[in-house]
N, C-alpha and C positions, 0 to 999 in steps of 0.2 A: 591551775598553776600559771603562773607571770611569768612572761619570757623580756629576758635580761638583754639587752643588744650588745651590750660589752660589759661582762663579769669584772675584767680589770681594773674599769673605770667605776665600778661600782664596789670593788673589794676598796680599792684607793679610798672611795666615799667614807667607807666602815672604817678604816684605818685611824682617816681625819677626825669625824665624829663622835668614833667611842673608842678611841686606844684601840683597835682589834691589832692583832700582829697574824700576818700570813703561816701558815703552820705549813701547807702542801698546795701549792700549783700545777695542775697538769695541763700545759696549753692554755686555751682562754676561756674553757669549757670547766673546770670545775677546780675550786681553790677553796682549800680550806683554813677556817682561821680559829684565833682565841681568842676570848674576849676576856674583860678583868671579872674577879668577883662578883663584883656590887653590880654589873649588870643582869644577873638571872632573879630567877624568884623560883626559889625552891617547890619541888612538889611531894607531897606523899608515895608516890611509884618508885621514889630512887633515882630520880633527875630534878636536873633546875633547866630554868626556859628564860629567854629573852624575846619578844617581839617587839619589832619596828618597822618602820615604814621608810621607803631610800624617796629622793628627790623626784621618782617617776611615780610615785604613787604605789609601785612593788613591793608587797610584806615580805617579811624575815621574819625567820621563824628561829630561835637559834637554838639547839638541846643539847644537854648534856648529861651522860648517863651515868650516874653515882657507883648504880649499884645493881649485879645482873637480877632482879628478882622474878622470880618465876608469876603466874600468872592468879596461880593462888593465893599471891599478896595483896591480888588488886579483884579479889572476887571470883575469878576466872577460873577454866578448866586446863588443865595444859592435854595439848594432842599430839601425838606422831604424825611430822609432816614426810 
């Protein structure tokens, strides 16, 4: 995991470069955003995903979850945690 020196100046980055709009900011420690459509790429599990890379060399990972599917959809066993 990449540590960020300032989130804000990096969310600003996201903003400028791919249309992102801030959705939730708490302090300067965690902000969440959206991005458009056409930036993910769909997956079989029931999410789409975006990755990139900011001006430091730090990945973004970006996910979004279509759909709750259990574990069974994707092979798995599901357990009581």
């Amino acid at each position: 995991m990449q540590f960020c020196p300032d989130p804000g100046v990096a969310a600003d980055w996201l903003i400028k470069a791919f249309g992102f709009t801030v959705h939730l900011r708490i302090g300067n420690h965690r902000i969440q955003m959206w991005a458009r459509e056409a930036c993910f790429t769909d997956h079989p599990y029931g999410g789409h995903q975006y990755d990139a890379e900011d001006f430091f060399g730090h990945r973004w990972s970006f996910t979004e979850a279509l759909a709750d599917l259990g574990p069974e959809s994707r092979g798995g066993t599901p357990v009581d945690l």
